[in-house]
C-alpha positions in Angstrom: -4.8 -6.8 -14.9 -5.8 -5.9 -11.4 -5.2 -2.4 -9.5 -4.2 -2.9 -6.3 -4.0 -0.5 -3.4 -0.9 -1.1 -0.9 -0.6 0.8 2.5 2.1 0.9 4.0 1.9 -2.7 6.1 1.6 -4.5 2.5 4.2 -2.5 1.4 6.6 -3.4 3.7 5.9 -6.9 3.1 7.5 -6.8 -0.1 11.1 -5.5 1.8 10.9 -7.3 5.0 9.8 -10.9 5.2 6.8 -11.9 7.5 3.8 -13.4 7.4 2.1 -12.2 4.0 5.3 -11.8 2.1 5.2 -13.9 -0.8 1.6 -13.2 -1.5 2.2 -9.6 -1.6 5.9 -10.3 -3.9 3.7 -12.5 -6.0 1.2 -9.6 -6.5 3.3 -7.0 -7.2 6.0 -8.9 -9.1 4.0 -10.9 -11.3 4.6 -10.2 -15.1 3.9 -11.6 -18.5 5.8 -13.5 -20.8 6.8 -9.5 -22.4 7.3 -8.7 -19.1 4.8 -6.4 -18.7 3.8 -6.3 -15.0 0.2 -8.2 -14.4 -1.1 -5.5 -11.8 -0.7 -1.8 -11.0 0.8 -1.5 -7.5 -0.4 1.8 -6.0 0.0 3.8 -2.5 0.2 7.0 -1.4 3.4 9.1 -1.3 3.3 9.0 2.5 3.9 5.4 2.1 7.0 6.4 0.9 7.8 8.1 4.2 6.6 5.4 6.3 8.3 2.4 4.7 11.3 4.1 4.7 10.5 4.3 8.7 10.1 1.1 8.9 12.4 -0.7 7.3 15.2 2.0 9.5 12.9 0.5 12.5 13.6 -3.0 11.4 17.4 -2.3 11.4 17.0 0.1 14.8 15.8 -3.2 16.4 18.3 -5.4 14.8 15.6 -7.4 12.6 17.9 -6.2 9.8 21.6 -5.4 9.4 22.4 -1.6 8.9 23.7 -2.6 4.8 20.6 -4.4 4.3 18.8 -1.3 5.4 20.7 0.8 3.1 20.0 -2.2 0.2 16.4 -2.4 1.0 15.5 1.5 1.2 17.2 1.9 -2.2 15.6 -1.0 -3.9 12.1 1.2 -2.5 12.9 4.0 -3.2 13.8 2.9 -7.2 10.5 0.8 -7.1 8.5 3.7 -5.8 9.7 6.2 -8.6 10.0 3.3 -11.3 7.5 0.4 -10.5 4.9 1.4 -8.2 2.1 4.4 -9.3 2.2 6.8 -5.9 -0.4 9.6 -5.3 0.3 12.8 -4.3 -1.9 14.0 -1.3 -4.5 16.7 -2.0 -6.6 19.0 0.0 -9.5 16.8 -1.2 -8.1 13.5 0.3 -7.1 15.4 4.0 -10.1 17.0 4.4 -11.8 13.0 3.2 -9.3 11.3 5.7 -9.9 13.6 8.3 -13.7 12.6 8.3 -12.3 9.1 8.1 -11.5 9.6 11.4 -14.1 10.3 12.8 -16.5 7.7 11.5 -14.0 4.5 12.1 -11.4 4.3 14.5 -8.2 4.8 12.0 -4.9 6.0 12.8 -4.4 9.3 10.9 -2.3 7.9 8.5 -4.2 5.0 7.8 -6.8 7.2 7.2 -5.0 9.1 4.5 -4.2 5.8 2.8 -8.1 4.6 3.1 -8.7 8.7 1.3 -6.4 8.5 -1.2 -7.6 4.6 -2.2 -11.3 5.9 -2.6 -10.4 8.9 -3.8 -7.9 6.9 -6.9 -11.1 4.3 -7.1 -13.3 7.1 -7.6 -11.6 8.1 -10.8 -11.0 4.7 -11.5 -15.0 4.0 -12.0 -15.5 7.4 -13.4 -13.0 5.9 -16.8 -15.2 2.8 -16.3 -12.2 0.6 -15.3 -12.2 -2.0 -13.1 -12.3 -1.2 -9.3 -9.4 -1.2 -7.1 -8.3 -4.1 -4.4 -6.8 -2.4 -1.2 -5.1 -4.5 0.7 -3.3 -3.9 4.1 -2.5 -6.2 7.6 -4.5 -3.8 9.2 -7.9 -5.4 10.7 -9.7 -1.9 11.8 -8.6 0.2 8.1 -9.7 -3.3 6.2 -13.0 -3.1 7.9 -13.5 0.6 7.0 -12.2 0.0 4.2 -15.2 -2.5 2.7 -17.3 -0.2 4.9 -16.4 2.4 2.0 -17.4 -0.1 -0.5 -14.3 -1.4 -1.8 -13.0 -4.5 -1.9 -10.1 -5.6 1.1 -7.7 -8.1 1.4 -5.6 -9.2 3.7 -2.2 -10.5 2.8 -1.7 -12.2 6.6 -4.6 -14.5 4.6 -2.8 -15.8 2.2 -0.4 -18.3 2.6 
């Protein structure tokens, strides 16, 4: 079993298909034969806020019709409370994010996600279990994000 670490462009992926989408579905929806899923899927809570945005955006801009919105945001919003493990934000992962900030060129949010991912892998190594995978579309918050030492992926890599 692997731990991965979603932001909110890899999350989307599993709602709205582009480039990325069924590596990402594959991921996250894997299971055994018990089905028990294969890997954790975590994310911060404001990747609840910013899905939600985006898949509204995607039906805004007519990517999407406005039932499949409603279809798509429910189907998250179930996953997120149900499937998905979501951390809360802390004054510990703020005050890490905003330093973020200043030491790559990160959109605040992205920063918060980069925070809470080493902050989670932090206690992840501290129980001895095995690292976390953060993956995001993002170029700049993957680069920061090995920067930080942990390992990146980008779903736009896999067919």
């Amino acid at each position: 079993m692997a731990i991965y670490y979603f932001d909110t462009s890899a999350l989307v992926k599993l709602y709205i298909t582009e480039k990325g989408t069924q590596w990402v579905d594959r991921v996250a929806r894997s299971h055994d034969e018990h089905g028990t899923p294969l890997h954790v899927i975590v994310f911060s809570r404001i990747g609840i806020v910013e899905t939600g945005a985006a898949i509204a955006r995607r039906a805004r801009t007519g990517d999407i019709s406005r039932e499949d919105q409603q279809i798509l945001y429910q189907d998250f919003m179930k996953a997120s409370a149900q499937s998905f493990t979501t951390v809360a934000l802390i004054d510990e992962v703020i005050m890490l994010a905003s330093g973020l900030t200043q030491q790559y060129v990160l959109h605040g949010y992205d920063a918060v996600h980069l925070a809470t991912a080493l902050a989670y892998n932090k206690q992840l190594v501290f129980a001895r279990q095995p690292a976390l995978i953060f993956v995001s579309a993002d170029t700049a918050l993957l680069q920061a994000a090995a920067a930080e030492g942990l390992t990146a992926d980008n779903p736009n890599n896999h067919p």
